[in-house]
N, C-alpha and C positions, 0 to 999 in steps of 0.2 A: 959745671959748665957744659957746654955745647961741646958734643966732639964732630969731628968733621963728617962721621955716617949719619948723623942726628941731624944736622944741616941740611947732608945732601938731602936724604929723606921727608923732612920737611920743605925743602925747595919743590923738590919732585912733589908732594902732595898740594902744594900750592898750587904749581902751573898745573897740576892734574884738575883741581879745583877752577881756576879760571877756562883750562879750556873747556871745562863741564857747562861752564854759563858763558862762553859763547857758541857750544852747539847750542844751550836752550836759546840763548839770542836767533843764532839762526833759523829753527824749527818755529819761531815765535814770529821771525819775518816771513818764512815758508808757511806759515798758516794765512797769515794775512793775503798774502798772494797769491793764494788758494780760495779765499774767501772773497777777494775781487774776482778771479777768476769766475767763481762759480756764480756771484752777480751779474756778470759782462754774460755767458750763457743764460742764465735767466731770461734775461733782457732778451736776447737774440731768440728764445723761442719762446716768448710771449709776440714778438714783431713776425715772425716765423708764422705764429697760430694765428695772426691776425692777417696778413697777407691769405692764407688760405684760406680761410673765414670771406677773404674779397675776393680771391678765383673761386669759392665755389659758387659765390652769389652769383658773380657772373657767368661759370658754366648754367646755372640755374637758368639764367637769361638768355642764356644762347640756346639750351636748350627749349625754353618755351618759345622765345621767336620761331625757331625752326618749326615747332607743331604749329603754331600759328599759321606759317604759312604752307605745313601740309594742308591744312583745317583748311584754309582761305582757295587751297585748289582742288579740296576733293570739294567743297560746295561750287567753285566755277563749274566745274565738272557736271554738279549735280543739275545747275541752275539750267546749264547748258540744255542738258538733255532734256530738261524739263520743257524747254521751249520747243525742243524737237520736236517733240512728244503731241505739245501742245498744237504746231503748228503742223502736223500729222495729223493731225482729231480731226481739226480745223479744215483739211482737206479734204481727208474722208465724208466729213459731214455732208460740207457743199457738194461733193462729189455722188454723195446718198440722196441727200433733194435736189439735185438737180435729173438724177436717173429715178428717184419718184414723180419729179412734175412732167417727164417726158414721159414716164408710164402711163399717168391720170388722163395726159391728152392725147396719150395714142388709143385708150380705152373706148 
């Protein structure tokens, strides 16, 4: 028969026994929890890569508007002086035949 160390000892390796399979129950729920976890991150830097992906498009866009309208004022600029230039010639010239046609008939 059973003596009462043989009992206890087997009591004790029983509950030793079941608390063995509910740490593994636990470390089995701690996984799972860990493996949502690491889902819900996923998620958040895939949405993450994807928003930067849309600010940098839009830096992209801020930054070509900008050259755009450097471009748009170094040609004002250009356009500008051109007429200067032009309207300069233009005086000059008149100003050249008309001090030729006073020289022809002062001749």
């Amino acid at each position: 028969m059973w003596s009462r160390k043989s009992l206890g000892d087997a009591a004790r390796e029983i509950a030793d026994h079941l608390q063995l399979i509910e740490h593994v129950k636990a470390l089995q729920t701690g996984q799972k929890e860990l493996g949502q976890a690491v889902a819900i991150l996923g998620d958040r830097l895939r949405a993450i890569e994807t928003e930067l992906a849309v600010l940098r498009a839009e830096v992209k866009l801020d930054a070509l508007k900008e050259a755009q309208s450097v471009v748009y004022a170094v040609q004002g600029g250009l356009n500008q002086q051109m007429q200067d230039l032009a309207v300069r010639m233009a005086t000059h010239e008149s100003g050249q035949a008309r001090l030729a046609s006073r020289t022809t008939t002062d001749d």
